[in-house]
C-alpha positions as CSV (number, residue, x, y, z in Angstrom):
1,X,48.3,179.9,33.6
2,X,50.8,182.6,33.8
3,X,49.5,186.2,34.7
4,X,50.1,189.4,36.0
5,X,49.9,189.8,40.2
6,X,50.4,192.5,42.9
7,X,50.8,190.9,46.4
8,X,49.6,194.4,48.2
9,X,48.7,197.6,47.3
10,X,51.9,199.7,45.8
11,X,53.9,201.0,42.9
12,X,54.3,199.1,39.2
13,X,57.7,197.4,41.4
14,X,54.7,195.4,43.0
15,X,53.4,193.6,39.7
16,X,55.2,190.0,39.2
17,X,54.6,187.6,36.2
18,X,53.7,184.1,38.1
19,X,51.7,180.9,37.3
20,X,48.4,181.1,39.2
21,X,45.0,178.9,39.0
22,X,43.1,178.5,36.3
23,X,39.9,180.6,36.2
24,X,36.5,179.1,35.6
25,X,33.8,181.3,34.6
26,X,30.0,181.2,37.0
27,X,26.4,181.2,35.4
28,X,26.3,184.0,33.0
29,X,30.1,183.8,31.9
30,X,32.5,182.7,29.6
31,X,36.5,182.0,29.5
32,X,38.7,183.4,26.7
33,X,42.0,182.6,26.0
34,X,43.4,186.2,25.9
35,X,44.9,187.6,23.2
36,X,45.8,191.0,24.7
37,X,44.3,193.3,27.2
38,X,43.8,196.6,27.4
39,X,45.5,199.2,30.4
40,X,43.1,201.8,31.9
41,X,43.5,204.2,34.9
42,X,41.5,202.1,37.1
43,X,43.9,199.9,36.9
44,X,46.9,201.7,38.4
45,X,44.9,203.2,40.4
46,X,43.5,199.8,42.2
47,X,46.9,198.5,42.3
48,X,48.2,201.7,43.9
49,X,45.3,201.4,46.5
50,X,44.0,204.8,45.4
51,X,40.1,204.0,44.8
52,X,40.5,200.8,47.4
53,X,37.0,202.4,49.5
54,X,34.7,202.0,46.2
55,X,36.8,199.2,44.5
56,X,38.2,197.1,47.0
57,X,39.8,193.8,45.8
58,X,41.3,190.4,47.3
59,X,44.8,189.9,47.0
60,X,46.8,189.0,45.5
61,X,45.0,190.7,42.2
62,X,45.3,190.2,38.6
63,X,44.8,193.9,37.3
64,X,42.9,194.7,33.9
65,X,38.7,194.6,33.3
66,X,39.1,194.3,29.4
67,X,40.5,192.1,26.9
68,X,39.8,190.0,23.7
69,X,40.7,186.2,22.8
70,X,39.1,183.0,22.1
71,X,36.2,181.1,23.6
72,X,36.9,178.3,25.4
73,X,34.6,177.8,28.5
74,X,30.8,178.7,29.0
75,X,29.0,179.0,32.3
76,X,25.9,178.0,32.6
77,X,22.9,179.9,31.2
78,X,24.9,181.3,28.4
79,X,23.4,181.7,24.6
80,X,24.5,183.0,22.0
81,X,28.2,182.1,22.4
82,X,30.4,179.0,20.7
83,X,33.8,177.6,21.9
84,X,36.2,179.3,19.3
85,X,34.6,182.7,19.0
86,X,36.5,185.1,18.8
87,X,35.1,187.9,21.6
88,X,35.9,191.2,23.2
89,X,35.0,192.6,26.5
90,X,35.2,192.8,30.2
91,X,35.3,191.2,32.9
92,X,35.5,192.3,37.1
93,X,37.6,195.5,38.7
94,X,40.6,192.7,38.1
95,X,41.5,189.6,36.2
96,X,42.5,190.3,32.2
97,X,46.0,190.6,32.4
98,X,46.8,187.1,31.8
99,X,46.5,183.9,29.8
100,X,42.8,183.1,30.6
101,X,40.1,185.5,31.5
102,X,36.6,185.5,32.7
103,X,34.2,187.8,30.9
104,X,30.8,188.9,32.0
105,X,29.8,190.8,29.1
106,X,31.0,190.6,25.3
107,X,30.4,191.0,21.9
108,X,32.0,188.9,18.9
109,X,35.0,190.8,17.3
110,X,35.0,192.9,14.1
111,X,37.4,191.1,11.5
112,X,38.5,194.5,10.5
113,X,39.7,194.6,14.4
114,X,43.5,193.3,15.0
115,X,43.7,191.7,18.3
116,X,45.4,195.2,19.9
117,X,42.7,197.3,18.5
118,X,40.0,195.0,19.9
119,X,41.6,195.2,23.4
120,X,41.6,198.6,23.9
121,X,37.5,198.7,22.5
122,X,35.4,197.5,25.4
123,X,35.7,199.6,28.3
124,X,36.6,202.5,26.5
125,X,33.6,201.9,24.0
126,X,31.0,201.4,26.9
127,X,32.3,204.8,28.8
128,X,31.5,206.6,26.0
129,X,28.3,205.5,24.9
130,X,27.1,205.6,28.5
131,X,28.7,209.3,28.3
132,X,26.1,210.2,25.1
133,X,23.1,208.1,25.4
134,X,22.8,211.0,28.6
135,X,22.7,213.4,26.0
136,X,20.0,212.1,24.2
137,X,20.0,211.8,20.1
138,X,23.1,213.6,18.4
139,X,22.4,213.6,15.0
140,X,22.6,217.1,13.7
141,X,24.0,218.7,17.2
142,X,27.1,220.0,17.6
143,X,29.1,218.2,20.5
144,X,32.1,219.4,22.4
145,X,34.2,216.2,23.8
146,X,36.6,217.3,26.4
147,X,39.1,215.4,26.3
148,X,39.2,214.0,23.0
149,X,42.6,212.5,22.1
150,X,42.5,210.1,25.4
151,X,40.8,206.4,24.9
152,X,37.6,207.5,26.2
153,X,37.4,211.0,24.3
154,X,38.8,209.1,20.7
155,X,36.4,206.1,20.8
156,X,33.6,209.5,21.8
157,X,34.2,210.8,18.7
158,X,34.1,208.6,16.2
159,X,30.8,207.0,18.0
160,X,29.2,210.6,17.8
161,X,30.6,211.2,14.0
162,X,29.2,207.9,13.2
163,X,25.9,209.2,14.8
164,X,25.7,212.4,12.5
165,X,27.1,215.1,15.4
166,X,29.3,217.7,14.6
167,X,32.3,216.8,17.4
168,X,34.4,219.7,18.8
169,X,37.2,218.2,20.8
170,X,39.5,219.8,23.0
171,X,43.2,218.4,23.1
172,X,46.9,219.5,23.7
173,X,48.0,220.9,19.8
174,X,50.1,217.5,19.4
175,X,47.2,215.7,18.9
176,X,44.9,218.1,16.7
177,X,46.1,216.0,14.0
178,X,45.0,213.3,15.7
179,X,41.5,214.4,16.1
180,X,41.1,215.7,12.7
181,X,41.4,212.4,11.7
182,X,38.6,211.0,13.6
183,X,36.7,213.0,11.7
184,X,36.4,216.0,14.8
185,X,37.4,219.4,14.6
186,X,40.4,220.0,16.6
187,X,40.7,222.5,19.8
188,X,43.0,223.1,22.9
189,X,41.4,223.2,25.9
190,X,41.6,226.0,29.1
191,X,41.8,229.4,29.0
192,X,39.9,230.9,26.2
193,X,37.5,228.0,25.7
194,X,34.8,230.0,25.1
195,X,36.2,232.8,22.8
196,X,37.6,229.9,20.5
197,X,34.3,227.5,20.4
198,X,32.7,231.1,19.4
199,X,34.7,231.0,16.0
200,X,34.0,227.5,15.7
201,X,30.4,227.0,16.6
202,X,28.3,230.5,15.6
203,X,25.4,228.7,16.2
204,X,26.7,227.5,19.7
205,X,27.3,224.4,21.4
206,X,24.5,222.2,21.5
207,X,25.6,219.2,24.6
208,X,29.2,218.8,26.3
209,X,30.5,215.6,27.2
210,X,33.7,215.6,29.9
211,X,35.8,212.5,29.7
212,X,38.7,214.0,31.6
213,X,38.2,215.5,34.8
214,X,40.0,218.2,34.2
215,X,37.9,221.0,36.5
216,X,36.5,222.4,33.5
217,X,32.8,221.3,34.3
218,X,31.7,225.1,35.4
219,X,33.0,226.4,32.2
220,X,31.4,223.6,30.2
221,X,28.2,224.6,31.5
222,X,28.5,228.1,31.0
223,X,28.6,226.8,27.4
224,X,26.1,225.3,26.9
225,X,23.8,226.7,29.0
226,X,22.2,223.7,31.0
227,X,23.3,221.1,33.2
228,X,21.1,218.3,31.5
229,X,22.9,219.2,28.4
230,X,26.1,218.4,29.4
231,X,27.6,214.7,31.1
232,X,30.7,213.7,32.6
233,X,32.4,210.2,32.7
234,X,35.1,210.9,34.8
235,X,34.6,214.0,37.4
236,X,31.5,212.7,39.8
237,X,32.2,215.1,42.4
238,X,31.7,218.5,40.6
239,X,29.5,216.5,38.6
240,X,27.2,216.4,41.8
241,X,27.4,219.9,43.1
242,X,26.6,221.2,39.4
243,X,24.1,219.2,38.7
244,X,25.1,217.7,35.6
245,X,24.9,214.4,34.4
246,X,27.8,211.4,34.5
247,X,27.7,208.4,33.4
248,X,29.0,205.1,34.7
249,X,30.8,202.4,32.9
250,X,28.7,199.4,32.9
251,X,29.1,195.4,32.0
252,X,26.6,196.0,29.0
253,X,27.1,193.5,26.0
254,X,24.1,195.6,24.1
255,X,26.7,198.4,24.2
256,X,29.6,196.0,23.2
257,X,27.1,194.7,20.6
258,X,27.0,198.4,19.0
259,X,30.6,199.2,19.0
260,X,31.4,195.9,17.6
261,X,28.7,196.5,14.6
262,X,30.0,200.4,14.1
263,X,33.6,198.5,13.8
264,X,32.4,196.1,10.9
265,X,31.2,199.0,9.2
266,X,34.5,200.5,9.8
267,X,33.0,203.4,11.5
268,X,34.9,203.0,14.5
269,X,38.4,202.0,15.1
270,X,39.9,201.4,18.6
271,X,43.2,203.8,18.4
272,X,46.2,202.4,20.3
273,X,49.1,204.3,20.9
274,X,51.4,201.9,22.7
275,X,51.4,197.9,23.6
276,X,53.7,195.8,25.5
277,X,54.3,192.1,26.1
278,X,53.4,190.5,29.4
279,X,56.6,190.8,31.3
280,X,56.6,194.4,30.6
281,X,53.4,195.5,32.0
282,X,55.6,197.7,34.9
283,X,56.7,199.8,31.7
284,X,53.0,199.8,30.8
285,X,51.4,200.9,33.9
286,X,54.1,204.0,34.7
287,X,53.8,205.4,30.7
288,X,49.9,205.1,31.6
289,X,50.6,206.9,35.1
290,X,51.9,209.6,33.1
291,X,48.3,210.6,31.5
292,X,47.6,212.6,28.5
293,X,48.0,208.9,26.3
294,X,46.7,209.0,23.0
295,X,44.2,205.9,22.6
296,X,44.7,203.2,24.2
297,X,48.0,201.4,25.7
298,X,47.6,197.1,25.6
299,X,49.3,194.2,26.5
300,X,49.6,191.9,24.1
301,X,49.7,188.0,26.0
C-alpha cells in the first residue's frame, strides 16, 4: 500500500510517500480502506519527537490516529461490523495516513457525513465528550468553551448545543462568525474575560471547559468558582496544580456511537477548514504547526 512515513524524528522535510506492508488488524480490530484522514497536533508533534517520553513510537511511523473508509478485514472477536461498512474512527498514536488502516474503535458513518467531514469526527468528537461528560449533565447550564473555533472547541459546541447548554466560546474576532453559527455565542478570549462573560452571562457561568492550553485555567476558575466545575483537554499540568478536571482522549466506540447518531440527526457536523491529497501532507502538517486552525485539516487518500 502506499502511505505516509518519517524515518526519524524531525521537521514535515522528514515525511515521504512510499509503498509499505500491508496492515492486518489483531483480535478486536478491523481494516478500512481509507478514504481520508484527519491531521491533529499529536501528530506533528510525534513526528517532531516532541511528546516521544509519553508517546514513543517505532520507526519508521505512519502518522495520523483517525480516519474513515471502507471495511475490508475483521479480527477476530469482532460483532457488529460487515466487510463494506462504511466506518469512522481511530486507530494507535500512528498508522491512518495511508491506503489501509487498522481501527480499534469505530462507529458506522452518518450519510449526511462526506468522507472529509467524517475524517476530521473521531478524535476530535471523543476529546470533547470526554471534556463534558466531567462536567456532568449540561442541559440548561451555561458553558464557556475555551477555545471554541479549533476542532476540539467546534465539535464542543455543537455536542453541548445539541445537549440543551447555553455555549459561550472564546475565539480570535475572525471566527465569531464562525461560532455563531454553531449555534454559540461568540467571545474573544484574554484580558477582560471576566468583565465581558459579565454582560453575557448575568446569571454567571455555570462549568468551563479548556480545550486549548492557553494558561487561562486560573482565570477560568475564578469564573466559575470551583475546580470540579471546570475540565481541561489539553493543559494537564496546571490542570494538576489547580485541581481541576482533564479529560483524556480515549479509543471509545460508545462515544463514536453518539457523535455518529448526533450527525444523522444533523445535530453535529465535523467542520473542516482545509484538506490536502497524500503527497501533500508536508503542506498539511506546517499549516497545522501554525495553530489557531479552524476545524479540522484532512487528507484526503
Amino acid at each position: 500500500m502506499r502511505a505516509v512515513r518519517y524515518h526519524e524524528y524531525g521537521g514535515v522535510e522528514t515525511l515521504v510517500v512510499e509503498q509499505v506492508p500491508d496492515p492486518h488488524p489483531g483480535p478486536g480490530e478491523i481494516r478500512i480502506h481509507v478514504a481520508a484522514a484527519g491531521v491533529n497536533p499529536v501528530d506533528w508533534k510525534v513526528r517532531a519527537g516532541a511528546v516521544r517520553e509519553v508517546f514513543p513510537v517505532d520507526l519508521p511511523a505512519i502518522p495520523g490516529r483517525e480516519a474513515v473508509g471502507v471495511v475490508d478485514e475483521i479480527g477476530e472477536g469482532v460483532h457488529g461490523v460487515s466487510i463494506g461498512d462504511r466506518v469512522f474512527g481511530l486507530g494507535g498514536v500512528t498508522g491512518a495516513t495511508a491506503e489501509l488502516a487498522v481501527l480499534s474503535a469505530w462507529a458506522h458513518t452518518p450519510t449526511t457525513w462526506t468522507d472529509q467531514e467524517a475524517a476530521g469526527a473521531a478524535l476530535a468528537s471523543v476529546t470533547a465528550m470526554g471534556g463534558l461528560k466531567a462536567l456532568g449533565p449540561l442541559r440548561g447550564r451555561t458553558l464557556l468553551i475555551e477555545g471554541a473555533a479549533g476542532g476540539v472547541g467546534s465539535a464542543a459546541v455543537e455536542i453541548a448545543v445539541a445537549r440543551g447548554a447555553t455555549v459561550i466560546g472564546t475565539a480570535s474576532e475572525r471566527n465569531h462568525e464562525f461560532l455563531t453559527s454553531l449555534g454559540a455565542v461568540a467571545t474573544t478570549y484574554g484580558t477582560g474575560l471576566a468583565e465581558r462573560l459579565a454582560a453575557l452571562a448575568p446569571d454567571g457561568v455555570d462549568i468551563a471547559l479548556d480545550t486549548a492550553a492557553s494558561g487561562s485555567l486560573t482565570d477560568l476558575l475564578a469564573i466559575v468558582g470551583d475546580p470540579a466545575r471546570v475540565s481541561t483537554v489539553a493543559d494537564h499540568i496546571n490542570a494538576q496544580r489547580l485541581g481541576v478536571l482533564v479529560a483524556n482522549a480515549e479509543n471509545d466506540s460508545t462515544l463514536l456511537a453518539e457523535a455518529g447518531e448526533l450527525g444523522r440527526q444533523g445535530r453535529y457536523t465535523p467542520r473542516i477548514e482545509r484538506t490536502y491529497p497524500l503527497e501533500r501532507i508536508a503542506e498539511a502538517h506546517t499549516y497545522a504547526e501554525r495553530g489557531h486552525t479552524r476545524g479540522k485539516i484532512v487528507i484526503c487518500i
